[in-house]
C-alpha positions in Angstrom: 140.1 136.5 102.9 141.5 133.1 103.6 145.6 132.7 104.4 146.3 129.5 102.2 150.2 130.0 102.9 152.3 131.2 105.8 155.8 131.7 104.6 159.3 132.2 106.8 158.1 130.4 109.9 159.7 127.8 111.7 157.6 124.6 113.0 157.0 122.8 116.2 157.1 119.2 114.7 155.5 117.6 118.1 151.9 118.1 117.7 149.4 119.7 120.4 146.9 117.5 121.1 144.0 118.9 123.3 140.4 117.2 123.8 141.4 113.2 123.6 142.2 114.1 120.2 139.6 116.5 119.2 141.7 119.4 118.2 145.0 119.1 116.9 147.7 121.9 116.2 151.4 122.8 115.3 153.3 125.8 116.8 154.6 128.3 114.5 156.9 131.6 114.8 156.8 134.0 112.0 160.4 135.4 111.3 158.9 138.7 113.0 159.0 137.1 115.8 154.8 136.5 115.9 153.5 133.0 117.3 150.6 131.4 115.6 149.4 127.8 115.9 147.8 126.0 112.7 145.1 123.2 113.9 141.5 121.5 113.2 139.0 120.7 115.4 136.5 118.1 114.8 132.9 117.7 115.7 133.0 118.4 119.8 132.1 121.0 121.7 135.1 122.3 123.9 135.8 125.6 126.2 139.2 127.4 125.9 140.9 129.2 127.9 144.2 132.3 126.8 146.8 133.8 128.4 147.4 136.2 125.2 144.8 137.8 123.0 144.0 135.6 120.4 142.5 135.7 116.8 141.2 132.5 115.8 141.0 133.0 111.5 138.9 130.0 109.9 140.5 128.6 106.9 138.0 126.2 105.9 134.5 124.5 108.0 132.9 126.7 110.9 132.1 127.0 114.1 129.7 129.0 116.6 131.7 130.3 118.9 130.3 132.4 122.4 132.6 134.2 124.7 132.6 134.4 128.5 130.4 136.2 129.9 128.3 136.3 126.4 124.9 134.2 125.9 124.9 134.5 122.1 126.2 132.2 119.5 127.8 133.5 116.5 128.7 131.7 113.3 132.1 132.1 112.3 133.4 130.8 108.5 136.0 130.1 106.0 137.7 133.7 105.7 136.2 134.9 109.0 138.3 135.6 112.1 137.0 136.1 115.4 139.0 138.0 119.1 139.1 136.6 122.0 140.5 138.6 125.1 143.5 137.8 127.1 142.8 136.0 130.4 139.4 134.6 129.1 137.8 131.8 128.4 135.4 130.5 124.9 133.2 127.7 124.0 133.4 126.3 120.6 131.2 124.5 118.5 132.1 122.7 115.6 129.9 120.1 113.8 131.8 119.6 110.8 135.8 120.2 110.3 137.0 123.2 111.3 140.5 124.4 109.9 142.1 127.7 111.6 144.7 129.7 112.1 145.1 130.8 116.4 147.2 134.4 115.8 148.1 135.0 119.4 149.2 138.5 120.5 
């Protein structure tokens, strides 16, 4: 299932800007108290790194995805999620728009 609408958050208007531009997100804290940042990546292929567990949820495109310490690609797509670990790193692959959702926690 895709999340179309996040309601009772508060925004972070200044925009993250990671990759010279090729992924761009905003900031957002649910009223439970829960961070999540909303962004798109375009075409690139980039390696992240978390502090906090994270759950990136596509909302529209895809991706492959590998984790460290992995060898294997996997496809991720609109209404998937996919967990990373805490203290990790992952490389992403997008080759068209990729919209998600980064729940962190």
């Amino acid at each position: 299932m895709t999340t179309a609408q996040i309601d009772g958050v508060s925004i972070t208007t200044q925009a993250n800007v990671y990759f010279d531009g090729k992924c761009v997100s905003h900031n957002l804290t649910r009223s439970d108290g829960k961070k999540l940042s909303v962004g798109v990546i375009l075409p690139a292929s980039l390696v992240f790194s978390t502090g906090a567990p994270e759950v990136m949820e596509c909302v529209a495109g895809s991706c492959e995805y590998k984790l460290d310490g992995s060898t294997a690609w996997i496809r991720s797509g609109q209404g998937e999620s996919f967990k990373i670990p805490g203290n990790s790193r992952f490389e992403i692959r997008v080759t068209e728009q990729y919209h998600y959702i980064c729940h962190f926690g």
